[in-house]
N, CA, C and O atoms as a MOPAC input file, in Angstrom:
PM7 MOZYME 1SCF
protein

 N     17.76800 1   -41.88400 1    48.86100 1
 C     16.60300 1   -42.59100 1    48.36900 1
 C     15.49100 1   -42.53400 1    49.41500 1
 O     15.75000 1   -42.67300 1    50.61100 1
 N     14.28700 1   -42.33400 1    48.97400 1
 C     13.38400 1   -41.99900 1    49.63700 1
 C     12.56800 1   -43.17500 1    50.38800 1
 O     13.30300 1   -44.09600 1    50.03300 1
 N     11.44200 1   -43.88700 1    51.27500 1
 C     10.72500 1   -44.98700 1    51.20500 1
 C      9.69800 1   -44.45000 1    50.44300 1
 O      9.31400 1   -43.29300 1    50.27900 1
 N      9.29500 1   -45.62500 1    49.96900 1
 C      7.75900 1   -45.90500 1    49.62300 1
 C      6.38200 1   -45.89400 1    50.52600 1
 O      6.37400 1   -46.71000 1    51.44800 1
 N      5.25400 1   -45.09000 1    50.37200 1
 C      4.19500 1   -44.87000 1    51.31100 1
 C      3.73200 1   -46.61300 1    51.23500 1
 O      3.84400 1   -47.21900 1    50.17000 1
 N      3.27000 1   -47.21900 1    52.35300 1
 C      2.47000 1   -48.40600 1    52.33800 1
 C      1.74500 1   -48.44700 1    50.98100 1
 O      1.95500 1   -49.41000 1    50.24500 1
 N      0.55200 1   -47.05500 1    50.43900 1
 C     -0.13600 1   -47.32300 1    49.62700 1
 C      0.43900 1   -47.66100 1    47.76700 1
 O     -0.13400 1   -48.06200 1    46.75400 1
 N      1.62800 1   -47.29500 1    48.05600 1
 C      2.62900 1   -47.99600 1    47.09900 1
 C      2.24000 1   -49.09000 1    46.88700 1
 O      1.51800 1   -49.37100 1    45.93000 1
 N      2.84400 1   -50.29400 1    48.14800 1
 C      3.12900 1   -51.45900 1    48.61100 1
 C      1.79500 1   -52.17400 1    48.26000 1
 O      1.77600 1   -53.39700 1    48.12500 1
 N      0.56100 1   -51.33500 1    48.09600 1
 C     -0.82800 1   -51.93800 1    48.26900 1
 C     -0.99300 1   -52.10400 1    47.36000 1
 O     -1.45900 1   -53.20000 1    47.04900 1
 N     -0.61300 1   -50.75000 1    45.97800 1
 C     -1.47600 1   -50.56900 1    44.93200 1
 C     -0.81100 1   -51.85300 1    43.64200 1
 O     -1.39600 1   -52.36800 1    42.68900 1
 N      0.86000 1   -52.06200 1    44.23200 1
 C      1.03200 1   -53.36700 1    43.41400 1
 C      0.84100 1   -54.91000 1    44.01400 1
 O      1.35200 1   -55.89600 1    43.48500 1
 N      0.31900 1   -54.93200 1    44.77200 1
 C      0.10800 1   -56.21600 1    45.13300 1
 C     -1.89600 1   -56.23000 1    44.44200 1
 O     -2.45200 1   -57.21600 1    43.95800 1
 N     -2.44100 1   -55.02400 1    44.61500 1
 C     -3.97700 1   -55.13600 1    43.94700 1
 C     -3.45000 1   -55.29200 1    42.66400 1
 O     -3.87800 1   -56.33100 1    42.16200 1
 N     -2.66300 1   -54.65200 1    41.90300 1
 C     -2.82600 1   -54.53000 1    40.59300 1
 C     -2.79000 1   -56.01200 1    39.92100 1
 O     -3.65200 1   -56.46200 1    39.16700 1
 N     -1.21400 1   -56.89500 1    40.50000 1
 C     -0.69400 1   -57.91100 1    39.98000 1
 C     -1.66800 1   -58.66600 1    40.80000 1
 O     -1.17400 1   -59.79000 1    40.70700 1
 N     -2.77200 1   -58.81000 1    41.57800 1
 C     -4.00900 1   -59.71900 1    41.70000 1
 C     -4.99300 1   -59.40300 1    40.74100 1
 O     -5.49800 1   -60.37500 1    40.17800 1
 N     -5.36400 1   -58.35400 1    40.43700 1
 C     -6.14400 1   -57.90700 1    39.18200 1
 C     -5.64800 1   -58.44100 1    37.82400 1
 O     -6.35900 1   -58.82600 1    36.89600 1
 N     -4.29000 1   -58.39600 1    37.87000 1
 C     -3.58700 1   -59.08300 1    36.46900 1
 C     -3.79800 1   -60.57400 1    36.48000 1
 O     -4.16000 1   -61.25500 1    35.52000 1
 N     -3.53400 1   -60.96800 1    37.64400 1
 C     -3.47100 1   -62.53700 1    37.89000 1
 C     -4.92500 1   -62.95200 1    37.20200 1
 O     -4.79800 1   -63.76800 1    36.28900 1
 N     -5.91700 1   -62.64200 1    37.40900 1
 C     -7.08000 1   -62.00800 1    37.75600 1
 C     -7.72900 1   -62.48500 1    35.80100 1
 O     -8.19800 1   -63.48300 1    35.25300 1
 N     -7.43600 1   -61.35600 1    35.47400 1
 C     -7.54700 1   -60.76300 1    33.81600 1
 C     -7.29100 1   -61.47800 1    33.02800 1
 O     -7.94200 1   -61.67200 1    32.00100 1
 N     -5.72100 1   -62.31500 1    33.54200 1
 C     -5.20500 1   -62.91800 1    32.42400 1
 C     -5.87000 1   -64.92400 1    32.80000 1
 O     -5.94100 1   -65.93500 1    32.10100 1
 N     -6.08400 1   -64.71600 1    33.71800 1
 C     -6.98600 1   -66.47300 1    34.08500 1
 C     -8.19500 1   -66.40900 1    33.37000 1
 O     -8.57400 1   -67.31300 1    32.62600 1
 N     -9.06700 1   -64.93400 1    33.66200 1
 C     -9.99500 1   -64.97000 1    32.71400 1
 C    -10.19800 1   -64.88000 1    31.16000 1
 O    -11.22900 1   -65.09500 1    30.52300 1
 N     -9.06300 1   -64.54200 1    30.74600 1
 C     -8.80500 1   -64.48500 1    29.67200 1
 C     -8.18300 1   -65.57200 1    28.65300 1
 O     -8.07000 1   -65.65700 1    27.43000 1
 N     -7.88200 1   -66.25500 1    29.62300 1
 C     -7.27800 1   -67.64600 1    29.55500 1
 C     -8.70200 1   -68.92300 1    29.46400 1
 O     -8.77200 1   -69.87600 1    28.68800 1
 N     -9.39600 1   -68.63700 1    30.20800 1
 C    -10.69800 1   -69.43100 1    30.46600 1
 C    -11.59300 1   -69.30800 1    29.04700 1
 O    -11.90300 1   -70.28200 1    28.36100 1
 N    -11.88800 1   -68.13600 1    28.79500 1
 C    -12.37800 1   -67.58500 1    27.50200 1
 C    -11.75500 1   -68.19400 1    26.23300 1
 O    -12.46400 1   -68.72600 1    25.37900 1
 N    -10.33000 1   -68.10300 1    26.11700 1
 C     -9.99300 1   -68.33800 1    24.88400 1
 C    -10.24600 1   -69.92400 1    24.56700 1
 O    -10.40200 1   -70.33300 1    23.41600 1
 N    -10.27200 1   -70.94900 1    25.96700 1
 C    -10.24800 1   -72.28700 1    25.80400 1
 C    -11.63700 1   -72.53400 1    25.31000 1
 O    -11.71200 1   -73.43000 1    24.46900 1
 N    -12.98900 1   -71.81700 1    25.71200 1
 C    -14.03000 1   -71.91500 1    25.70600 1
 C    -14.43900 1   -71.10200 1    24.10700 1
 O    -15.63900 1   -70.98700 1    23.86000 1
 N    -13.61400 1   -70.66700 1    23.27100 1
 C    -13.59100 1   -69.91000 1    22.06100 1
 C    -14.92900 1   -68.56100 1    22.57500 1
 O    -15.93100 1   -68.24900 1    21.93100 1
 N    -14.59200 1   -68.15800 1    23.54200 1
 C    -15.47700 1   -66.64900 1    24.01000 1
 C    -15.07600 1   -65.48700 1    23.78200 1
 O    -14.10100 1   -65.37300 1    23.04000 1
 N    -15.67500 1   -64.32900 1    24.32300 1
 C    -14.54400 1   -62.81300 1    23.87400 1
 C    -13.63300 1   -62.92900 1    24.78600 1
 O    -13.61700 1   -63.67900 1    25.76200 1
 N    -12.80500 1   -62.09300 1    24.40800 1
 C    -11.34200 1   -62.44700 1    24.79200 1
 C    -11.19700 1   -60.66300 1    25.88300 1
 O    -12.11200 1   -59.84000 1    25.90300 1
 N    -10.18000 1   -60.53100 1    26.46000 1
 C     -9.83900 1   -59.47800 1    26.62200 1
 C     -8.67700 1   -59.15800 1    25.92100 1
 O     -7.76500 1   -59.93200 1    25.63100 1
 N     -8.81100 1   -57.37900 1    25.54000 1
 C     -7.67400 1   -57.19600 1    24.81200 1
 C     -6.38100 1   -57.38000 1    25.04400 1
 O     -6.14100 1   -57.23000 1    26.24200 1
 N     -5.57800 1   -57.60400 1    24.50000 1
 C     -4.17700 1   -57.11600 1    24.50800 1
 C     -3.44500 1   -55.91000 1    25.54200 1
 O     -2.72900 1   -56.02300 1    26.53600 1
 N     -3.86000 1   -54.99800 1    24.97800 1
 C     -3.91800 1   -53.42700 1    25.18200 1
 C     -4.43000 1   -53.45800 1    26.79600 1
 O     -3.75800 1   -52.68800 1    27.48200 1
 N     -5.44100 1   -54.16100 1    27.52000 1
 C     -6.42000 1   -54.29400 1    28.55600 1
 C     -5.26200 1   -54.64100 1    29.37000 1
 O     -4.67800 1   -53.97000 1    30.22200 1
 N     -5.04400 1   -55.81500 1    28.94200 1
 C     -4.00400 1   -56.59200 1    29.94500 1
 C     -2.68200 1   -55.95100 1    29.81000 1
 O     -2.03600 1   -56.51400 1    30.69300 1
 N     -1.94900 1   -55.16700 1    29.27100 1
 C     -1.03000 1   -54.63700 1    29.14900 1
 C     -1.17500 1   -53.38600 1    30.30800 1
 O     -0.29800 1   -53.33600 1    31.17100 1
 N     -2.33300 1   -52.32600 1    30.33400 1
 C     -2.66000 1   -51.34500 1    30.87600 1
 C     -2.88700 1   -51.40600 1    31.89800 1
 O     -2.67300 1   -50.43600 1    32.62400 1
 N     -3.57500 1   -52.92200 1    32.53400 1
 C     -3.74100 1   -53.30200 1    33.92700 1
 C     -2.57300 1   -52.93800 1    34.78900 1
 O     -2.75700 1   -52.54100 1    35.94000 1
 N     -1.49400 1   -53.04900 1    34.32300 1
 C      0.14800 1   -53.13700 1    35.29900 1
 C     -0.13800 1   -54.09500 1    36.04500 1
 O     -0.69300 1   -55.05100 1    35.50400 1
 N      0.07000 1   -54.14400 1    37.15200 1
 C      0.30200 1   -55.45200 1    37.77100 1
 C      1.21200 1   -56.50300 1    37.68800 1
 O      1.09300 1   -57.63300 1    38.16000 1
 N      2.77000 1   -55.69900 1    36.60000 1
 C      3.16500 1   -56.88900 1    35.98000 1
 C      3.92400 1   -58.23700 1    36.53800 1
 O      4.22000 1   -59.13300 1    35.74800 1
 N      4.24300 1   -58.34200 1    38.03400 1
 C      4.43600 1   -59.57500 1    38.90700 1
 C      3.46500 1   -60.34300 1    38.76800 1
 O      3.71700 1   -61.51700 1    38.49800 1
 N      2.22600 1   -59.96500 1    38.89200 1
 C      1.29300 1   -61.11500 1    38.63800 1
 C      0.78600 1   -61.71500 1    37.15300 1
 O      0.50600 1   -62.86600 1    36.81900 1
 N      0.78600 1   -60.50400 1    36.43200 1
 C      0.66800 1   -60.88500 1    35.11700 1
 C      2.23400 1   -62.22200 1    34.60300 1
 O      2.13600 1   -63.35800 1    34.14100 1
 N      3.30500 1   -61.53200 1    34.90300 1
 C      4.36500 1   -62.55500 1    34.82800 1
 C      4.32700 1   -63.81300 1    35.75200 1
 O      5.29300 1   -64.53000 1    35.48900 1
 N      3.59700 1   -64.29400 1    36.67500 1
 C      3.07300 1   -65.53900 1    37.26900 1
 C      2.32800 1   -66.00300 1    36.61000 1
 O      2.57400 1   -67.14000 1    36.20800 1
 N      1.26700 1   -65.44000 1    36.25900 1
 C     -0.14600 1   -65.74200 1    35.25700 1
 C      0.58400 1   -66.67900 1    33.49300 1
 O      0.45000 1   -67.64900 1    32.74700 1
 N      1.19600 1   -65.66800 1    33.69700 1
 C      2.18800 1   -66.14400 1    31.91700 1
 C      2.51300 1   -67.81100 1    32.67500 1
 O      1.90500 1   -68.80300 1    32.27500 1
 N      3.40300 1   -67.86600 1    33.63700 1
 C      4.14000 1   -69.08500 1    33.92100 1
 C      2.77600 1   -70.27700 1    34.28900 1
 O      2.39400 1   -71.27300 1    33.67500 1
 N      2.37200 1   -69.72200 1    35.38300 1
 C      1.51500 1   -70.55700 1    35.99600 1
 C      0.36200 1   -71.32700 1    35.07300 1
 O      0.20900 1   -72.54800 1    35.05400 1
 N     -0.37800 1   -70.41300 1    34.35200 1
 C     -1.76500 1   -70.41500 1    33.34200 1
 C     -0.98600 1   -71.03500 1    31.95000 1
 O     -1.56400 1   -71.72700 1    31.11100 1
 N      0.58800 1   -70.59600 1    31.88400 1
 C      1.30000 1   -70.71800 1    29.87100 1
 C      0.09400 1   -70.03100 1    29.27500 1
 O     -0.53700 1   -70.56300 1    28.36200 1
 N     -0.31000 1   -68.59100 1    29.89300 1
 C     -1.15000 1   -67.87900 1    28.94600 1
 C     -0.00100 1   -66.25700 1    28.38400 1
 O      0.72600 1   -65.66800 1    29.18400 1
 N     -0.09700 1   -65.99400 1    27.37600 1
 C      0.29100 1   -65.10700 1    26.73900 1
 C      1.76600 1   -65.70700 1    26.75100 1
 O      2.58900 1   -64.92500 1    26.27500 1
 N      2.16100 1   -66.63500 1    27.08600 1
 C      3.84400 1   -66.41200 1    27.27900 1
 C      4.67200 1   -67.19500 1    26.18000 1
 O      5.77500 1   -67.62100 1    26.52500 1
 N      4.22500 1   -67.42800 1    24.85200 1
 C      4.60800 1   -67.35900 1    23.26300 1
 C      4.28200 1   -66.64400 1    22.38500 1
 O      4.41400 1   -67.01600 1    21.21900 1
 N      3.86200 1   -65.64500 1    22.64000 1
 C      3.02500 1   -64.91100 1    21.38100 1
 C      4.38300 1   -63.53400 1    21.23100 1
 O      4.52600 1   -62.51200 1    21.90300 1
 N      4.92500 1   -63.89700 1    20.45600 1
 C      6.41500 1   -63.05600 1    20.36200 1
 C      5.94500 1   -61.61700 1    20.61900 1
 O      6.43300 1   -61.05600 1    21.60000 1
 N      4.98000 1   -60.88800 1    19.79600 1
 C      4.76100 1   -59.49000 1    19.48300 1
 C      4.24500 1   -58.93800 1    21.42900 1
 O      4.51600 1   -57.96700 1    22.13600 1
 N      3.57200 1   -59.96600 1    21.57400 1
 C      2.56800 1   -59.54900 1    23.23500 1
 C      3.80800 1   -59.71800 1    24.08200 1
 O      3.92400 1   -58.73300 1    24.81100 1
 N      4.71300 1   -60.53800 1    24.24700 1
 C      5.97300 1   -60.44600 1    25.06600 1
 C      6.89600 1   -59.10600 1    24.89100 1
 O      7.53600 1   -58.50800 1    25.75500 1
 N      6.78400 1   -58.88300 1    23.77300 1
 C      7.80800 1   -57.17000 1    23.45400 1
 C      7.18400 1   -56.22000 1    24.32000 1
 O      7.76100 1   -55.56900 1    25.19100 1
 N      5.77300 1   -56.17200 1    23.98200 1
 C      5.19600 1   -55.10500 1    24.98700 1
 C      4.86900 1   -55.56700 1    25.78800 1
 O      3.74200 1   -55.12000 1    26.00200 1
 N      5.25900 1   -56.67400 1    26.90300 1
 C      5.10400 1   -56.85400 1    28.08300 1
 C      5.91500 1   -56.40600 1    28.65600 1
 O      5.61400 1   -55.52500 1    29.46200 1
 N      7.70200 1   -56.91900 1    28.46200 1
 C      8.64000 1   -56.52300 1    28.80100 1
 C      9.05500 1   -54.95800 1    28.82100 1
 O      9.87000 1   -54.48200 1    29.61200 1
 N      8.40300 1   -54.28300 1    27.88400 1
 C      8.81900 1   -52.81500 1    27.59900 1
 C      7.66600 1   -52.39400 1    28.97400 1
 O      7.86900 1   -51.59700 1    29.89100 1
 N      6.86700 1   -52.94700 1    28.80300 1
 C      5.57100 1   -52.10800 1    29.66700 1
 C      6.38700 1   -52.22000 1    31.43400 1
 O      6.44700 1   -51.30700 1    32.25700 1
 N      7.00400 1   -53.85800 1    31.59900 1
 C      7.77000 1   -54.53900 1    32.53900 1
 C      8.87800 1   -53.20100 1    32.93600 1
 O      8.70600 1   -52.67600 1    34.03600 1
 N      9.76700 1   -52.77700 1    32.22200 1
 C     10.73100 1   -51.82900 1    32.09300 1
 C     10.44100 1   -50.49400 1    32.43200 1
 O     11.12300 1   -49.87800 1    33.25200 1
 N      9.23600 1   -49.89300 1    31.71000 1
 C      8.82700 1   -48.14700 1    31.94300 1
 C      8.31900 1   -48.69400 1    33.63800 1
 O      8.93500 1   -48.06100 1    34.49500 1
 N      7.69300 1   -49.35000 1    34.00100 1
 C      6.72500 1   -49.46700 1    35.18100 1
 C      7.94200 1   -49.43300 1    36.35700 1
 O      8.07400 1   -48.69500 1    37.33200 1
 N      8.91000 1   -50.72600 1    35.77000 1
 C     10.40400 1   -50.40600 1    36.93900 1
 C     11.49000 1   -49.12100 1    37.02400 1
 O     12.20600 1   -48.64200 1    37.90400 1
 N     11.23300 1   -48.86500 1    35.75000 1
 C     11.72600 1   -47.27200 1    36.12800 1
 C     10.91800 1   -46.02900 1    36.51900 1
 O     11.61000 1   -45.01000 1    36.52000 1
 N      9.72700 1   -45.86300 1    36.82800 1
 C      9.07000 1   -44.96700 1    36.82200 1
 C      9.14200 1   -45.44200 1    38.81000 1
 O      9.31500 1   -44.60000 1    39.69100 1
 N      8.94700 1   -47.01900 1    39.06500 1
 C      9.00500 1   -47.74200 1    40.61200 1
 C     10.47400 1   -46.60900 1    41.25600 1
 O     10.48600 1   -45.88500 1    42.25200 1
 N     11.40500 1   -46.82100 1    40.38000 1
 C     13.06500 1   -46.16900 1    40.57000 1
 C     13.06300 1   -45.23600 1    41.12500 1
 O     13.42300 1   -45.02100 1    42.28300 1
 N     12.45500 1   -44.23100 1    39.99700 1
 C     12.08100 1   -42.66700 1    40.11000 1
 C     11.48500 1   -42.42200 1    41.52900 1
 O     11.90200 1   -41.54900 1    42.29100 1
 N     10.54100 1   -43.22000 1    41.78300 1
 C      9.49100 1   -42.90300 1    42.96500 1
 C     10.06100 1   -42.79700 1    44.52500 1
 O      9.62600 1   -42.29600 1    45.56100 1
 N     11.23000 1   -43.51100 1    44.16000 1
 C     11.91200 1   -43.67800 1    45.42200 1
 C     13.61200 1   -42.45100 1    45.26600 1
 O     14.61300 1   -42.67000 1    45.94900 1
 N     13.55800 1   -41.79000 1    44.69500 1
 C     14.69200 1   -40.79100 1    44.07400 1
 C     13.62300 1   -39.28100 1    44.96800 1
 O     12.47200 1   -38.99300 1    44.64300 1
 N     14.59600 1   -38.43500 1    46.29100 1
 C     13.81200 1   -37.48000 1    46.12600 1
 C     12.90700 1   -36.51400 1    45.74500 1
 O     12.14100 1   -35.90100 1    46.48800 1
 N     13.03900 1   -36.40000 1    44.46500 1
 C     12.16500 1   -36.21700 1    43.76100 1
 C     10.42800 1   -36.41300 1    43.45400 1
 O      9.40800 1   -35.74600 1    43.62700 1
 N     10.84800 1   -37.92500 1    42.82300 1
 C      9.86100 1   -38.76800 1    43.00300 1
 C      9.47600 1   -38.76800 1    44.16400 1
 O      8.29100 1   -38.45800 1    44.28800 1
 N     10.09500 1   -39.02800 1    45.20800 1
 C      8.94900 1   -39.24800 1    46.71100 1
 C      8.22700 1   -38.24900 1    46.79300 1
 O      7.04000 1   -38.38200 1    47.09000 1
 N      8.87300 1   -36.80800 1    46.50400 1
 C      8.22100 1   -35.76800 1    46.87200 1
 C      6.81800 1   -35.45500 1    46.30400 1
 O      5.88800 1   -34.86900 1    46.85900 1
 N      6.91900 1   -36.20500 1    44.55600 1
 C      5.80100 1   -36.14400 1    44.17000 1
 C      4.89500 1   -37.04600 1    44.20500 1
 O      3.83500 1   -36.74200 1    43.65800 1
 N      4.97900 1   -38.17000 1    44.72600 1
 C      4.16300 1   -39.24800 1    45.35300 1
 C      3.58300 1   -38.92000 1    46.52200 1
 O      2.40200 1   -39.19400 1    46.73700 1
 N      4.48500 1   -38.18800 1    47.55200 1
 C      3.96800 1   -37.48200 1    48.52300 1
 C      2.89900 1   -36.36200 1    48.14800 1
 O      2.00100 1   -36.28600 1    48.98700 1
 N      2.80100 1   -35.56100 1    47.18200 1
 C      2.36500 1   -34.67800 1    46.92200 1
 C      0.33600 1   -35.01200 1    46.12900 1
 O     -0.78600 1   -34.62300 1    46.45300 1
 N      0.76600 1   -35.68900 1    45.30200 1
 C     -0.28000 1   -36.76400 1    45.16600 1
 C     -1.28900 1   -37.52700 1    46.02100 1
 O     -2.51400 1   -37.52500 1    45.90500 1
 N     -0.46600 1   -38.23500 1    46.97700 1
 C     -1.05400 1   -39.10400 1    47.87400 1
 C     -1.68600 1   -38.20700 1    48.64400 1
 O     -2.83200 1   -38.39100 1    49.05500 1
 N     -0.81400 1   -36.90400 1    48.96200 1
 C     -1.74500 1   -35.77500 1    50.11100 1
 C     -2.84600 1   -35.22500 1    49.50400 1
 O     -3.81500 1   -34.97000 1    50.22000 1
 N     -2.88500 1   -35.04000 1    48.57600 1
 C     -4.50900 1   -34.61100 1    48.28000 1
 C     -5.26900 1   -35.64900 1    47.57400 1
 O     -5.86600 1   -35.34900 1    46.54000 1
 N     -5.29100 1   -36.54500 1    47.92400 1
 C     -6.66400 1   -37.83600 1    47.74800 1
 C     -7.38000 1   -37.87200 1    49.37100 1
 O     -8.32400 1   -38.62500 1    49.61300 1

């Protein structure tokens, strides 16, 4: 098993602050009957540690049966794809990636 580059380590701690983030504002909006952000938005963000704090902390999105299916599925591809990344393979192509940015 391979490590993870720091910018790994970075890009989910931004994301799940961006989620944290999305779903407070989105939360703020709906109390205030404003536009909302999508579904789809907050799903695509990843971030899903913070988005899953946001659910607990805010009780935003965390009854709506259909938005929990694709949280958890989104929750699932994101931890296996995390899996992969650390499987020779995967490092190699994270490595490969990261070297030309």
């Amino acid at each position: 098993m391979g490590k993870l580059p720091n910018a790994v380590v970075w890009l989910y701690l931004i994301a799940s602050a961006l989620a944290f983030c999305a779903y407070a504002l989105d939360k703020s909006a709906a109390q205030k009957d404003q536009w909302r952000i999508k579904e789809s938005t907050l799903h695509f963000l990843g971030g899903w540690p913070g988005a899953l704090v946001a659910q607990k902390v805010l009780r935003h999105k965390s009854k709506k049966q259909s938005f929990r299916i694709v949280f958890w599925i989104t929750v699932f591809i994101n931890c296996a794809v995390f899996y992969w990344l650390l499987t020779p393979a995967g490092n190699d192509f994270l490595k490969s990636i990261l070297g030309s940015i």
